[in-house]
Residue, then its C-alpha position, 0 to 999 in steps of 0.5 A: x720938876x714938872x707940877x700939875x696943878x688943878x682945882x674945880x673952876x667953881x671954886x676959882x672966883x673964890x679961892x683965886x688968890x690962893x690958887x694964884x698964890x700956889x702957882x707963883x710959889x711953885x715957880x719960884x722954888x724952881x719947878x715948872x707948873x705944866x699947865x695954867x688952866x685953873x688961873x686962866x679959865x673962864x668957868x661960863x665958856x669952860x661948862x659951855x665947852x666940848x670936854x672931850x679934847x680937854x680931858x685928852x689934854x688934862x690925861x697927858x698933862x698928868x702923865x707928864x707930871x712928876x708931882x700932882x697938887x689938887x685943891x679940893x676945898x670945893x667938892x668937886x666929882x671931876x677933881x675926885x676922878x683926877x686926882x684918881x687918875x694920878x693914883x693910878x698913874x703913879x703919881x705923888x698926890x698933894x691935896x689942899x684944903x683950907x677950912x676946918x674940915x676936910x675932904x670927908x671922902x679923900x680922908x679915906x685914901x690910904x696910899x703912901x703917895x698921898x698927902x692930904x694938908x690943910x693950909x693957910x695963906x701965911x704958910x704956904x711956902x713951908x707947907x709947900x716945900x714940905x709936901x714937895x719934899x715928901x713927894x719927891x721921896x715917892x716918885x717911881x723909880x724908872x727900872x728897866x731889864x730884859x725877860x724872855x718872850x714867853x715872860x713878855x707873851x705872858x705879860x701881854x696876855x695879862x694886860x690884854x686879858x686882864x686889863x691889867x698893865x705890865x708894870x701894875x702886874x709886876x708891882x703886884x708880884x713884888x708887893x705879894x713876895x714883899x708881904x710873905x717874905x719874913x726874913x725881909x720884914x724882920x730885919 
C-alpha cells in the first residue's frame, strides 16, 4: 500500500526519532511511504519557502495514497487542514500522539476511517500494524457502472451547482436509503 506520512516540521527536531521510527517500520512491513518530506526538511528554509507548489505537490501525494498517517503531537492548523483534506479524499486516517493528552479538537471527529492512537516507542510495530489492519478494512471500494445521460447531466448539474462531487452525492443517497431502509437495519 502506498503510505502518506506527514507531521509539522516544528515538531521534527523533537520528535525525529520517532518519525524516523514510523517510516522504517512502515517499509518494512512491505508498504511504501510516498513521500519522505517530514524526515528530510529543513524547517528554516521550508517557512522561508513559496508553499504554493508544495501544497499542489502534498494534494496529489494524498490523493495518491491508500492510507494517511499523521502525528499530531504538535498542534499544528497545516496538519489539521491535511488531515481534512484526506477525509474529504476518502481516505483511512491514522493519527498519532504520544503524551498523555490528546489532540483535544481531533477527538471530536466521529468517522469510521479515522483512528486516533496514542503510542510509544516500544510499541509501535503492534500498534502500527493494527491501525494498519484496521485502515485497510476502510479503504473505498472502486465501483463502476453505467447510467443514462440525463443521470450524468443531472450529476454534472449538482457538481457544477452544488459543489458537490458525484461520487460524494451518490454516497449521500445511499447513506440516506441506508438509514431509512427498516428491513436492512434489522436484520
Amino acid at each position: 500500500m502506498n503510505i502518506y506520512f506527514m507531521s509539522s516540521p516544528r515538531a521534527k527536531e523533537k520528535y525525529i526519532k520517532q518519525y524516523t521510527s514510523i517510516f522504517k517500520t512502515i517499509e518494512k512491513m512491505g508498504h511504501k511511504n510516498v513521500t519522505d518530506f517530514i524526515l528530510n526538511v529543513d524547517e528554516e528554509k521550508f517557512y522561508l519557502s513559496d508553499i504554493s507548489s508544495f501544497y499542489k505537490k502534498t494534494n496529489k501525494q494524498l490523493k495518491n495514497s491508500d492510507i494517511c498517517i499523521f502525528d499530531a503531537t504538535i498542534p499544528s492548523l497545516a496538519i489539521g487542514h491535511l488531515i481534512s483534506t484526506a477525509i474529504q479524499f476518502g481516505k483511512p486516517v491514522i493519527i498519532f500522539y504520544v503524551g498523555e493528552n490528546p489532540p483535544h479538537f481531533l477527538t471530536g471527529l466521529n468517522d469510521n476511517k479515522v483512528q486516533l492512537i496514542h503510542y510509544e516507542d516500544h510499541k509501535l510495530t503492534n500498534i502500527l500494524s493494527d491501525a494498519l489492519d484496521y485502515a485497510s478494512s476502510q479503504q473505498d471500494t472502486r465501483f463502476n457502472f453505467f447510467v443514462a445521460p440525463k443521470h450524468i447531466n443531472f450529476m454534472d448539474w449538482i457538481a457544477h451547482n452544488k459543489k458537490i462531487p458525484r461520487s460524494v452525492f451518490l454516497r449521500r443517497l445511499i447513506e440516506r436509503e441506508i438509514a431509512n431502509d427498516d428491513q436492512y437495519n434489522n436484520q
